[in-house]
N, C-alpha and C positions, 0 to 999 in steps of 0.2 A: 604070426602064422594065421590068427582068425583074421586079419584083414587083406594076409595074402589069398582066402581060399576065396573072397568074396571080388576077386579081381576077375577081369571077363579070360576066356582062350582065345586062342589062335583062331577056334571055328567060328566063336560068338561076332568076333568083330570084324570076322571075314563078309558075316551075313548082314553084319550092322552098314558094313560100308556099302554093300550090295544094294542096301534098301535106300539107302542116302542118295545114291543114284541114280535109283529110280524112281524119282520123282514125276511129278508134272509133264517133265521137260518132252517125252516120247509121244500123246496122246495125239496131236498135230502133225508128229513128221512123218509118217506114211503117204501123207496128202501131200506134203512138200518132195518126197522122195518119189512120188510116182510121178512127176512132173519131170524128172530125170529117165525116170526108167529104170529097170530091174539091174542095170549093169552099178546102182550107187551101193551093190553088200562091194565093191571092192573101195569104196571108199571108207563104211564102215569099218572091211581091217584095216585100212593105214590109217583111218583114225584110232580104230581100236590098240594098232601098235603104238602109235604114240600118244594115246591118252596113258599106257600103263607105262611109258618110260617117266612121263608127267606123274603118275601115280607114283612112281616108287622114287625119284627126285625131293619130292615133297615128303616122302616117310624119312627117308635121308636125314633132309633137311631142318625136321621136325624134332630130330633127336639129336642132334649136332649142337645148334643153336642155346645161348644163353640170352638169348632178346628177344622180350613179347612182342605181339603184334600180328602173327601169321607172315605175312608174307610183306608186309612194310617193315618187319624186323629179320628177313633173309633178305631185302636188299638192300638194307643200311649200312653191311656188311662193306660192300663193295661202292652203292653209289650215294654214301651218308645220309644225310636226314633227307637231302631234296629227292634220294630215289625212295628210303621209305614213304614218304607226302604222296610219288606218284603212283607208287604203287596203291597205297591206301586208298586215297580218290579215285581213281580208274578201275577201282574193284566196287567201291562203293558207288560209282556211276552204272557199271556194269551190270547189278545188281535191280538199281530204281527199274532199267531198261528190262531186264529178265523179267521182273514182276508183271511190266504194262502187256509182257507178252504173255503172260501165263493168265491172266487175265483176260485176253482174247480170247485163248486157248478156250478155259469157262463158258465166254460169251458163246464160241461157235458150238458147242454141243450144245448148251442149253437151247442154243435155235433150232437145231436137230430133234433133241427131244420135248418141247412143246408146241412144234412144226411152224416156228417162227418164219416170216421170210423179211432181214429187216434191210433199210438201207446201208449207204455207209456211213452216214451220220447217226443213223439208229444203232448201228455196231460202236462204233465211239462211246457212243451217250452210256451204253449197258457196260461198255469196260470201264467207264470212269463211275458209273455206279457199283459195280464190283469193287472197285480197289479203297472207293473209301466206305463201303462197307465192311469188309475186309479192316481198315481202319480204325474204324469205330470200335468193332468188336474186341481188336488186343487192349481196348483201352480198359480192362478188366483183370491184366498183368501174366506175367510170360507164365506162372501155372497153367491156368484155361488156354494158353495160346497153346502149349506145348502138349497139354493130352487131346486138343482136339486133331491137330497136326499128326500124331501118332497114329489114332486111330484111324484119320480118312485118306493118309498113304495104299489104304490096303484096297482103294478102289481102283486105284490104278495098277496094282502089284497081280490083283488076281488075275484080271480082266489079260493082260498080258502074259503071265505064266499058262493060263487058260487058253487060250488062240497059239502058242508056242508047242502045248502036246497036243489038244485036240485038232487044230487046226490043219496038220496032215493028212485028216482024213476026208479032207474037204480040198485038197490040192491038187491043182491042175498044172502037172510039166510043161505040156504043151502052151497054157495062155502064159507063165512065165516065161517060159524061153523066146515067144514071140513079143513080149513086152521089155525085151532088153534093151534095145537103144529106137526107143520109137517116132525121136527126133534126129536119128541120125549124125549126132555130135560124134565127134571123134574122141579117142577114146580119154586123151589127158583131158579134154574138154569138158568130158561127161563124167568122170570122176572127180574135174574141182570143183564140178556145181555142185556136188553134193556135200564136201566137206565141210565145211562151216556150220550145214545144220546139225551134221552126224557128232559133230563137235559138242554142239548144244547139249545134246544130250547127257555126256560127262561134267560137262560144267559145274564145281561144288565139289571135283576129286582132290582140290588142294585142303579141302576140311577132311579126308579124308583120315589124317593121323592126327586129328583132335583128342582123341579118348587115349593115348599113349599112356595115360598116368593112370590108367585102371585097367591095363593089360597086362598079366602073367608075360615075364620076361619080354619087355618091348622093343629092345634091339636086334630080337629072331623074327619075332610073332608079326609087330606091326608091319613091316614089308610084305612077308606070306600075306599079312591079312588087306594090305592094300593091292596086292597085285592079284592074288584072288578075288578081290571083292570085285575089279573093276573085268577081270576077265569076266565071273558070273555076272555082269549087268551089261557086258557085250555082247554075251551068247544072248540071252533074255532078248537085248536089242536086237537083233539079227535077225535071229528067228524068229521072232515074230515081224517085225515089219516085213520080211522074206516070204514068210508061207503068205499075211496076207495078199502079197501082189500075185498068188496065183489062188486065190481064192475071190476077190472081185476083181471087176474087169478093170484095167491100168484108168481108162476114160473115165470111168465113176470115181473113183480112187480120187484120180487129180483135183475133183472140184469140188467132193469131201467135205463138211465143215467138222466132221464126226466120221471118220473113219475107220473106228472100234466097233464104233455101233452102227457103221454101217455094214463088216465085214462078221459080227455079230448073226446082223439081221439075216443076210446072206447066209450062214452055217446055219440056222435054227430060225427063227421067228421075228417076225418086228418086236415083238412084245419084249425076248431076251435082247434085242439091239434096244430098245428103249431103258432096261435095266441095267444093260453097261454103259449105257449114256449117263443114267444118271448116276451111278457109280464115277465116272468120270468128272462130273459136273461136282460131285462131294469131294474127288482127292484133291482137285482143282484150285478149289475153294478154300481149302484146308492147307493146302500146300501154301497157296497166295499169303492166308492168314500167317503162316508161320516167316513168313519170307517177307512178310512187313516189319516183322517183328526185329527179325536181325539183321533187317536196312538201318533199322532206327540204332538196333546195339553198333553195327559197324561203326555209324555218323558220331554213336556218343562216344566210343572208345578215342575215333581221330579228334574228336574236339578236346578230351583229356589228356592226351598226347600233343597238343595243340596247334591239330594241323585243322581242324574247320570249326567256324564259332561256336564261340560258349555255349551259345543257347541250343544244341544239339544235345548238349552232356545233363542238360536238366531231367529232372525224372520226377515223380508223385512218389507217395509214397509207397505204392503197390510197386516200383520199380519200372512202371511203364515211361517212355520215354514220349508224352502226348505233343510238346512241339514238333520232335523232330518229326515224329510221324506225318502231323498234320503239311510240315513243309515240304516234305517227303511225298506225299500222296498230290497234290499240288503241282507238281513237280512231273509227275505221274501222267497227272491227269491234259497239263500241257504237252506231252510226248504223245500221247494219246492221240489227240489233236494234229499235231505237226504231220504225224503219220498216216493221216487219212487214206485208205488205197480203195480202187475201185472193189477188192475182195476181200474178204476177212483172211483168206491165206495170206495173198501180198502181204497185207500190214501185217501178220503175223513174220514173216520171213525178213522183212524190212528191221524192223526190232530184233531178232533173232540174229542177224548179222550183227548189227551195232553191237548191239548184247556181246559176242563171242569177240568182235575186234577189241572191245576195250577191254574184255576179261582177262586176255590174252599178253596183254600188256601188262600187268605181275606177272605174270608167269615169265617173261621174259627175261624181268627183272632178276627175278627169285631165279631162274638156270643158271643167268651170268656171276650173280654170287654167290655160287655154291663152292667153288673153287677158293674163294676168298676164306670164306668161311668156316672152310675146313682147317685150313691153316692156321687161322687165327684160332681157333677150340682145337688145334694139336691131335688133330685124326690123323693116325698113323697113315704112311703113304703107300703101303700098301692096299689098304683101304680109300684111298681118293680117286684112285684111277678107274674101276670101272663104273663109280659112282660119278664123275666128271662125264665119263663118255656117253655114259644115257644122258646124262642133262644136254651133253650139247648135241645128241637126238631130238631129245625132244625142245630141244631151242630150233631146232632147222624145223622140225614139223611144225612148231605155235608158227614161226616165218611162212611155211607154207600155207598155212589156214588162213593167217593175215591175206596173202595175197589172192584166193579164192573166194575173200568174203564180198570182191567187187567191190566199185567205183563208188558208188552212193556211201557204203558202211567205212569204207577204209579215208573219205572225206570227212565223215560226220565226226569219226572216231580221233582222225588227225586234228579235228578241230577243238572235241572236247579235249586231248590232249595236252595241245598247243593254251587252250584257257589254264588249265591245269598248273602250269606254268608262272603264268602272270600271276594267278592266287598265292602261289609258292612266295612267289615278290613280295607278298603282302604279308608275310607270315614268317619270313627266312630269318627275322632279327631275332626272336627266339632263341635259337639252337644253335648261335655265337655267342652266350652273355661274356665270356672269356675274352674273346678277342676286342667287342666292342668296350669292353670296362678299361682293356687294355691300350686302346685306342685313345681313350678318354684321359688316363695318365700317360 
């Protein structure tokens, strides 16, 4: 009984996942969304409907399952070891990319708020200086990484609940309704531009029924609290990206490197836009640092599962994973690079597709064997059917995002896939010792 009272509710983990969500990920896509035009809140609800049929797939999933791993272990289920390997990698790829972008994200407010003006080689140089500083710092072990990470979410959590009520009083009907399609796209045209980023923004709701074993009754609660959570960091999303496009003008907006603190500076003062810059600048940072951390765990768990080398799975003894990091960050800093754009948004958005194609791809994974899945863990069939038909929802919407993420992202993505592959080759003799031994007599 005393260790069931210290178990979290239904409400707790509804707001834990709320905050998981809102991360980093939002601080840039106003400036990418005003590039579309005020007509992207209709992409935000089909994203938002099917980020929560993905949300609550994944809580399913989470408590069905008798195999670790996340989501290389729901689609082992259906496509054996070579689908867990690509799901693993393709998330772990997913991931490096996520970072280089949130990293950008850093760089451009920080231009903002020390009135930097840099090139794009100048922009490169400071994100590849952020990530391995960023770097450096976890190598002090996931304690420090994780209470720093805790506390500097809230710069980005206020700063955006903030501009969500206050920001009404600062709204202009009139300049949104005239900044609804101010490139004139038609109307599927100007809702798939927007999907991919809107997307970003969820990205991280498959960790969403991680804490399942410290939840009061988890087969009520973690659904409520996953499909609540991600509805609360929709509205959050919404609304605030929404009031600000009628709060600064769509044209300032678009070219943005800090569009909190610019829509800040606009409501009240440069000084308060300088203070939610650097607010930004800290969750950024903070977030980055934490998301180095569990690049490095992802890499070492697939190397102990032995889908990526050994030398990933090494650790100090503080538990920091200081190769993989280093490889990792490296790795980083070449992406960085590759992605050079004349603007810090472009590269930002550039990354930010890739980012979403390859992430997209477990998740694809993970919808197609839930049906498997269930059967083999003997879930009553009354219980698989509406739990199959959201999944294969939200398999037709991750399809739809793949194909709005465009030409460049869904090449890049095809290709690190397609690599993905040929690694498999190199690794597949593994996870037959059976058949090979049998081969052998």
């Amino acid at each position: 009984m005393a260790q069931e009272k210290k178990k979290m509710g239904v409400i707790e983990l509804t707001v834990i996942t709320a905050i998981n969500m809102m991360g980093s990920g939002i601080i840039m896509l106003p400036t990418n969304l005003a590039q579309i035009g005020t007509m992207s809140i209709v992409s935000w609800v089909v994203t938002a409907a099917g980020a929560m049929c993905l949300a609550y797939a994944f809580s399913r999933a989470g408590m069905y399952t008798s195999k670790e791993g996340g989501m290389g272990g729901y689609a082992e289920y259906s496509y054996g070891k070579a689908g867990s390997f690509m799901a693993n990698y393709t998330y772990g790829v997913s991931l490096v990319i996520a970072n280089a972008a949130i990293a950008i994200s850093a760089v451009g407010y920080a231009t903002n708020l020390f009135g930097w003006h840099l090139s794009p080689v100048e922009v490169v140089l400071g994100t590849i200086i952020t990530l391995w500083l960023a770097t450096v710092l976890n190598f002090g072990g996931p304690r420090i990484t994780g209470r720093i990470s805790t506390f500097t979410v809230w710069g980005v959590i206020i700063p955006v609940v903030a501009i969500s009520l206050v920001g009404w009083f600062y709204f202009s009907g009139h300049q949104y309704v005239a900044s609804w399609n101010p490139h004139h796209f038609s109307f599927f045209t100007g809702v798939s531009k927007s999907i991919s980023i809107t997307l970003w923004a969820f990205l991280g709701l498959e960790s969403a029924s991680a804490n399942m074993d410290s939840v009061e009754n988890p087969k009520k609660n973690v659904p409520i609290a996953v499909l609540g959570g991600t509805i609360g960091a929709a509205i959050m999303y919404i609304v605030s990206t929404n009031v600000m496009a009628g709060i600064v003008p769509m044209a300032k907006l678009a070219v943005s490197n800090a569009p909190f603190g610019l829509a800040f500076t606009q409501m009240f003062t440069p000084t308060v836009g300088k203070v939610v810059m650097a607010l930004m600048v800290l969750s950024c940072f903070g977030s980055l640092l934490g998301w180095q951390f569990t690049i490095a765990e992802v890499f070492r768990s697939s190397a102990i599962e032995g889908y990526f080398p050994k030398f990933f799975g090494k650790v100090i003894k503080n538990g920091t994973q200081i190769i993989g990091m280093v490889i990792i960050t490296v790795l980083q800093s070449l992406l960085a690079l590759m992605t050079i754009s004349p603007s810090l948004s472009k590269q930002f958005t550039i990354l930010v597709n890739l980012a979403v194609v390859t992430n997209i791809i477990p998740y694809i994974l993970s919808m197609g064997a839930l049906k498997t899945m269930q059967i083999q863990e003997k879930v009553p069939t009354r219980g698989r059917r509406f739990t199959n038909t959201v999944a294969v929802i939200a398999a037709i919407y991750s399809l739809y995002a793949l194909y709005t993420a465009g030409s460049i992202a869904l090449v890049g993505g095809s290709i690190v896939t397609f690599a993905g592959w040929t690694l498999y080759g190199f690794v597949s003799h593994r996870f037959d010792v059976n058949k090979s031994l049998s081969d052998v007599n």
